[in-house]
N, C-alpha and C positions, 0 to 999 in steps of 0.2 A: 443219452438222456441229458436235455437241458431243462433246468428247475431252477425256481426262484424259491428260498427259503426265504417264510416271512413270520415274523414273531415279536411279540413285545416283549421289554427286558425282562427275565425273569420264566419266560415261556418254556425254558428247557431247550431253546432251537439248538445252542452248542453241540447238547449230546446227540439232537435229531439229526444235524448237518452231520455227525463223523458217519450215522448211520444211515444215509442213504449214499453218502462218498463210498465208502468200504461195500455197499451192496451193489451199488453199478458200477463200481471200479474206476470212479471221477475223480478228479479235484475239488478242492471247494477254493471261491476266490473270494477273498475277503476286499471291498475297496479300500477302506482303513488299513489293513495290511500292506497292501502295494505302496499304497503314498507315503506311507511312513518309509517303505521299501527304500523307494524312490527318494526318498530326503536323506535318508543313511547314504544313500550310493552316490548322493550329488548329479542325479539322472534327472530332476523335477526342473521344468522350465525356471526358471528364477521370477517370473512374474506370478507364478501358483505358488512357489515357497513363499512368497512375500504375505498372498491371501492366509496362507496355512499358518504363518506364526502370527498372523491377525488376530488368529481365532475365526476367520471368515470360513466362507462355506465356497468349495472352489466349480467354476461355471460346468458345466454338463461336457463340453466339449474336450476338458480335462483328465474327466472318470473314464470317459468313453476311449480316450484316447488311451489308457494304460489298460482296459479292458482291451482293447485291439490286439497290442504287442503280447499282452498276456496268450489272448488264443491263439497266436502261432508259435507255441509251445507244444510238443508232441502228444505233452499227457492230457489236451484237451480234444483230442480229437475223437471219444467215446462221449465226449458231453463235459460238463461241467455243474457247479453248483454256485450259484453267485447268493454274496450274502452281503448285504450291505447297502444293495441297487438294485433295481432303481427304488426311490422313495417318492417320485413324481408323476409324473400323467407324460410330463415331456420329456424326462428320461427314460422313461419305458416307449414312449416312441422313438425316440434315437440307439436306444437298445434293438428291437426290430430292427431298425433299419439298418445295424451294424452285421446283425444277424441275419439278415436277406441277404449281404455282398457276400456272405463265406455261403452260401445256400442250403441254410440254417435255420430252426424257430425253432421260436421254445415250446417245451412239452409241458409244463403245469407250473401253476405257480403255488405252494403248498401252504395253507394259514393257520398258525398252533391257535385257536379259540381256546383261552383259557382267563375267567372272570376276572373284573380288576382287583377285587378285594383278595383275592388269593394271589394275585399276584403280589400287590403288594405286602400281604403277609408272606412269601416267602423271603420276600427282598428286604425286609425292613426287621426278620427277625435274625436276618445273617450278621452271624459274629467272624472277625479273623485273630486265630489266637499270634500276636505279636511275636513269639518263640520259635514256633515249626513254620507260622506262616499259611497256616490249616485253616480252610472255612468252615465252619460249624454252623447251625442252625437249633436255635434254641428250643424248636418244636420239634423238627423230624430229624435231628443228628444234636443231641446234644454235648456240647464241650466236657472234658474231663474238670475236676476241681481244681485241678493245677493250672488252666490253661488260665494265661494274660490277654484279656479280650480287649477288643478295639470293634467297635462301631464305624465302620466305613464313612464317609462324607455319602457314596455312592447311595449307601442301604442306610441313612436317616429317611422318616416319613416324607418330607418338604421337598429333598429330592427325587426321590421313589416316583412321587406326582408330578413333577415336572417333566419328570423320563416318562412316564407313561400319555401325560397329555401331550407330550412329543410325539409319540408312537402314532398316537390314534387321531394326529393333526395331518401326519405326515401321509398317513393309509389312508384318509378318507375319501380320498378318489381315485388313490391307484388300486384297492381292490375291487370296489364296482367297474373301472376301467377294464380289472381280468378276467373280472364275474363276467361281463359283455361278451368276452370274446371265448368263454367256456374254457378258460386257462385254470381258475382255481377253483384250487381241492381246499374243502376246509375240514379240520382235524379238531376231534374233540382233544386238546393237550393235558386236562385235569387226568392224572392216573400213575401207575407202575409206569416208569420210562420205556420200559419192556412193550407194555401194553399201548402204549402211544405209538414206538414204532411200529407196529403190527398194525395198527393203523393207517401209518402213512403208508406203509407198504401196499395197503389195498389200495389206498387210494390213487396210488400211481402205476396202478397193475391194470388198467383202463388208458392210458395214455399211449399214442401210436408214438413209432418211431419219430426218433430225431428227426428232424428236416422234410417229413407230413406237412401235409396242406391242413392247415386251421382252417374250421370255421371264424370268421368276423363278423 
């Protein structure tokens, strides 16, 4: 099973990623993960560290290349779960095209649908209490009286919308792009977490093996 997890902040994909890793027995590869990886270990070419402590956005041929070294690792060879990438039309064709040399494609690409106004009500009523370090939610988990809450920079309203008109800048043609090629599954994500995944579950209970011939 090769799966693209794709969700806007707040969409719950965290808990969905652990649960379709743990039910086909994958990895999940975060690209944010590796690169930070990569910078702790002093592995990252020195001209992508330079873009990275810019704040830059580093070129396609960079992601793709620590995606490489990552799948000749033993534990991707049942599939994987990429989370992070692609976010483009021309990283998802250099994703292919990485994934045709091992003689490979992807099986689905998964989409959590869930409204922006709940999204941002969940994101924007998230407290962390400063003491344990505890996320709380002042609607559906509310804090104890004793907790010392902080409002995240992350979960103010101003950013909240920024991260979201991110999301939905960044998707607006890489999911018609998956839609085309009958990659993506889309998932009602409003619900019990429980019931979400049960969802995904069907939806990827239709999908032929790893390394099947897609329609295009």
């Amino acid at each position: 099973m090769i799966v693209i997890l794709v969700g806007p902040p707040g969409s719950g994909k965290g808990t969905q990623a652990e649960f379709i890793c743990k039910r086909f027995g994958i990895p999940q590869i975060s690209t944010g993960d590796m690169l930070r990886a990569a910078k702790r270990a002093g592995t990252l070419d020195p001209k992508y560290l330079a873009i990275m402590d810019s704040g830059g956005l580093l070129p396609d041929e960079a992601i793709l290349g620590l995606i490489e070294r990552r799948l000749e690792e033993a534990d991707t060879k049942a599939g994987f779960l990429l989370d992070g990438f692609p976010r483009t039309v021309p990283q998802a064709d250099g994703l292919a095209a990485l994934l045709a040399t091992r003689g490979v494609a992807l099986d689905a690409v998964v989409q959590l649908d869930v409204p922006r106004d709940l999204l941002e009500e969940r994101l924007v009523n998230r407290r962390t209490d400063r003491k344990s370090g505890r996320i709380y939610h002042l609607v559906y988990n509310p804090p104890p009286a004793d907790a010392d809450l902080e409002h995240r920079e992350d979960d103010k309203p101003a950013t909240v919308a920024r991260r979201q008109d991110a999301y939905e800048a960044q998707t607006a043609a890489l999911l018609p792009y998956y839609d085309a090629k009958g990659l993506l599954r889309r998932v009602d994500g409003v619900g019990a977490a429980a019931d979400i995944t049960q969802r995904i579950e069907r939806a990827l209970g239709s999908v032929p093996a790893s390394g099947e011939e897609k329609a295009t």
